[in-house]
C-alpha positions in Angstrom: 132.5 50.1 265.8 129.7 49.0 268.6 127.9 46.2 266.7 125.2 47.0 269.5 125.1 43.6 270.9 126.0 44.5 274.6 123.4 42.2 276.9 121.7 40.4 273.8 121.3 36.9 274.1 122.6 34.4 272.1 122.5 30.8 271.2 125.3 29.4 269.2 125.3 25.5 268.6 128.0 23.3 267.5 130.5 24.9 269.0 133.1 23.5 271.0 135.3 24.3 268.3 136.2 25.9 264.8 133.8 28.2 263.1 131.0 27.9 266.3 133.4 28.5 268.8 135.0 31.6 266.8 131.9 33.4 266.5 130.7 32.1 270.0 134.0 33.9 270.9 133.3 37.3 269.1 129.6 37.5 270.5 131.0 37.4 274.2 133.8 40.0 273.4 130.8 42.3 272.2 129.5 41.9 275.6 126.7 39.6 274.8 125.4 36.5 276.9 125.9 33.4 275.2 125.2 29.4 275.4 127.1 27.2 273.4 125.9 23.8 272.5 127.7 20.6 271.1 127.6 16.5 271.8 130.9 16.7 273.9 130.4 18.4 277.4 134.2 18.3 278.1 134.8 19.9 275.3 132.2 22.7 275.5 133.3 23.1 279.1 136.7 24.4 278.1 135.9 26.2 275.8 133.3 28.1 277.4 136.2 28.5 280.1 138.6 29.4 277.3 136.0 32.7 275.8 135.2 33.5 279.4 139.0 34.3 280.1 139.4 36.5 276.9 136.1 38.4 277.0 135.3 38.5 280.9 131.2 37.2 280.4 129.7 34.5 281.1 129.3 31.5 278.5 127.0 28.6 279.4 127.0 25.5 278.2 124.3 22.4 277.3 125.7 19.5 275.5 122.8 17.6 272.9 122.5 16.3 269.7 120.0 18.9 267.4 119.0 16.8 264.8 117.0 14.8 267.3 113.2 17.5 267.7 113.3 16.7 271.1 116.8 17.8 272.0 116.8 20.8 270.6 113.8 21.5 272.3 115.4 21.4 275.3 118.4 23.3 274.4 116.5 25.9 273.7 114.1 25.9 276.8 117.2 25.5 278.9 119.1 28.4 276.7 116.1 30.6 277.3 116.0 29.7 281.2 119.6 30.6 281.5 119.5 33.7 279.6 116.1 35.3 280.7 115.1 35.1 276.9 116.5 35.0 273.5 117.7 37.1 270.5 119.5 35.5 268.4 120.4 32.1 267.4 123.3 30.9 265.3 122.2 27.1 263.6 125.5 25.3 262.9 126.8 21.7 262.5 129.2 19.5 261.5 129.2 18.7 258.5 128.2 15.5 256.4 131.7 13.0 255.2 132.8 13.6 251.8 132.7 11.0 249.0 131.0 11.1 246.0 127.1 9.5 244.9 128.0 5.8 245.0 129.2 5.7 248.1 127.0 6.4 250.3 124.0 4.4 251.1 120.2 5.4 252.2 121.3 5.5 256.2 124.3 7.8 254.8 122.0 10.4 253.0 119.3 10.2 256.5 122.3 11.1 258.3 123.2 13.9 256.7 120.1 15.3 256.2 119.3 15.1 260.1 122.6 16.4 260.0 122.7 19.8 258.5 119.0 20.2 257.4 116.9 19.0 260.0 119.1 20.2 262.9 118.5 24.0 261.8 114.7 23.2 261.5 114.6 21.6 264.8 116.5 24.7 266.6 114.1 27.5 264.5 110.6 25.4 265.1 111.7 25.3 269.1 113.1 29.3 269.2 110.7 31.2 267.3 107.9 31.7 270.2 111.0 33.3 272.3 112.6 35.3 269.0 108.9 36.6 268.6 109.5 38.6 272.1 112.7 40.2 270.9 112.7 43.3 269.7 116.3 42.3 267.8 115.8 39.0 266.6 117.8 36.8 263.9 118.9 33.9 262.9 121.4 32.7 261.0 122.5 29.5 259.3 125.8 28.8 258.7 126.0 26.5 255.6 128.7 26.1 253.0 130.3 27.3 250.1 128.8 24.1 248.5 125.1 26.0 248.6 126.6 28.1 246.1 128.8 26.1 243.8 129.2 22.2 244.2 132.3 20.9 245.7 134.1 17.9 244.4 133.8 14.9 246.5 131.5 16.7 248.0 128.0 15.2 247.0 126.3 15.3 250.6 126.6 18.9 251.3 126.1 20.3 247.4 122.8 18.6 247.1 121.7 19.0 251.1 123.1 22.3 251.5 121.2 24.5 249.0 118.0 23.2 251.2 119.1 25.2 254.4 119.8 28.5 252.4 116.0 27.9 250.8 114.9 27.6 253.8 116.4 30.9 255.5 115.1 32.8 252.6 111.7 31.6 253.1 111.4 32.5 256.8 112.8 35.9 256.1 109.6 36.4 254.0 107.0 34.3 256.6 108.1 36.2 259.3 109.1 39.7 258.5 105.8 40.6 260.2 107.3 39.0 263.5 110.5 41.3 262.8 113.2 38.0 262.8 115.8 38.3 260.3 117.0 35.4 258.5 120.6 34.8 256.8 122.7 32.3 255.6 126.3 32.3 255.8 128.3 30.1 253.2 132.0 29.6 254.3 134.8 28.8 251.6 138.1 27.0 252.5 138.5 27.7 256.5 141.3 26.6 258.8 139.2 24.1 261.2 138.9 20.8 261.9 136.5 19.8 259.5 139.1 21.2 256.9 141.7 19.2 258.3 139.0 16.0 257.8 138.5 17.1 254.2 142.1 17.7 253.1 143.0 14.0 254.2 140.0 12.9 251.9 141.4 14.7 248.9 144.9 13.3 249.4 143.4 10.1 249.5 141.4 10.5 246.3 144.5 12.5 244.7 147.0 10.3 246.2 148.9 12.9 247.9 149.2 14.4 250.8 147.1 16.7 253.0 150.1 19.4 253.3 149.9 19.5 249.5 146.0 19.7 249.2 145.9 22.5 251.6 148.1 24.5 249.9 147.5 23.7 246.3 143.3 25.4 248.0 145.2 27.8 249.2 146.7 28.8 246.1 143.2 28.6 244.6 141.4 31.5 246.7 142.0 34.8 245.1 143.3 36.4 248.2 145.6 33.6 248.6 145.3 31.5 251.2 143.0 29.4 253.7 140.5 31.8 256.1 140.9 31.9 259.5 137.5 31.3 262.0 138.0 34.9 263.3 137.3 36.3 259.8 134.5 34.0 259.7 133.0 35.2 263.0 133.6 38.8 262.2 131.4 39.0 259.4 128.8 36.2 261.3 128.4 38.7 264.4 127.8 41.2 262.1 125.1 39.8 260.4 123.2 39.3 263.3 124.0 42.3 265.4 121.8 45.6 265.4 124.7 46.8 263.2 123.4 44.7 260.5 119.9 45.2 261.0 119.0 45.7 257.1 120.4 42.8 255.7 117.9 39.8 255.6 117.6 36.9 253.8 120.8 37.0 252.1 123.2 34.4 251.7 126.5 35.8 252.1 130.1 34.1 250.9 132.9 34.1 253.3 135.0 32.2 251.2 138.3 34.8 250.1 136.7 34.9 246.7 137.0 31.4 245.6 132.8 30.8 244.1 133.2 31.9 240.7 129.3 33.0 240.6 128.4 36.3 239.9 125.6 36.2 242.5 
């Protein structure tokens, strides 16, 4: 299926790796022009090298931190000056440590809402005057299963979470008149890094093991098992290509099955 995508341009941050890398990856084999942004230049470097060898286009890179307003501006000018313009931007980040309410102090919760909130505002305040010029704008957020359905151990993301979802549904209301979609995407149980991060914490609170935590979640996905970042990225790429072009403001689960809500 042509998703339509051949040419557009696309910014795609935290992604050196895992799910923003994955779906940086799908966008270039679709023939688009991408930038990829994370923290870590060396790491950003390869794998822009890395995409470029499997899809044959170009993937720039500009390293920043987007929870500071004046780095993503930047980003985005410089995105926009590499490109020749901008179509579509995919607002990722790591995400916040897990741990339940008492541990974390006032600095901990600031964090993580710079973090995974304010980073996505930061990145939409600089790009909407360039998405306004598109004529096949969107933007989507990728968030959590946690927006959904809280996660044990996982207090940071299921109360910060829910805010970045809120906030895509908003804009696809504000500025259907500009024609820019906006989506969230909610991943479940995902084999990345940050899974890897959060199996060792749940062996530690469990006193296990994160071999046995990863495949007692396995076990509790209906399909079966742990995603992969290519499934992911399938269904992100879709959302945002021309493909897609009626679905806005949703929040859609990538997650095997495992949130238990009806909606």
């Amino acid at each position: 299926m042509d998703l339509g995508l051949q040419g557009t341009k696309v910014l795609v941050t935290a992604a050196s790796a895992g799910l923003g890398a994955a779906t940086a990856q799908r966008f270039s084999l679709e023939g688009a022009l991408v930038v990829i942004n994370s923290r870590n230049l060396d790491k950003l470097q390869k794998t822009a090298t890395a995409i470029n060898e499997v899809s044959g286009n170009p993937v720039f890179t500009h390293a920043g931190d987007v929870s500071k307003p004046e780095e993503a501006e930047k980003l985005v000018k410089n995105a926009v000056s590499m490109l020749g313009g901008l179509d579509i931007i995919v607002t990722n980040a790591g995400g916040p440590p897990a741990g339940t309410f008492e541990a974390f102090d006032y600095e901990a919760w600031r964090n993580a809402t710079d973090l995974t909130l304010l980073s996505a505002i930061n990145l939409i305040r600089a790009a909407l005057p360039h998405l306004k010029e598109s004529n096949r704008a969107a933007v989507l957020a990728v968030v959590s299963i946690a927006a959904k359905e809280p996660v044990d151990n996982l207090t940071l993301s299921n109360t910060i979470r829910p805010a970045v979802v809120g906030l895509t549904k908003t804009l696809s209301f504000e500025h259907s008149k500009d024609s820019i979609r906006f989506n969230s995407i909610l991943p479940g149980i995902t084999d990345t890094e940050r899974i890897d991060h959060l199996m060792q914490a749940r062996a530690e609170k469990n006193n296990s093991d994160p071999a046995t935590e990863r495949e007692n979640a396995g076990k509790m996905i209906p399909v079966g098992r742990i995603g992969t970042p290519e499934e992911f990225a399938n269904a992100a790429v879709f959302m945002c290509s021309p493909a897609g072009g009626f679905i806005n403001g949703v929040a859609l689960l990538v997650d095997g099955g495992a949130a238990k809500g009806t909606f």
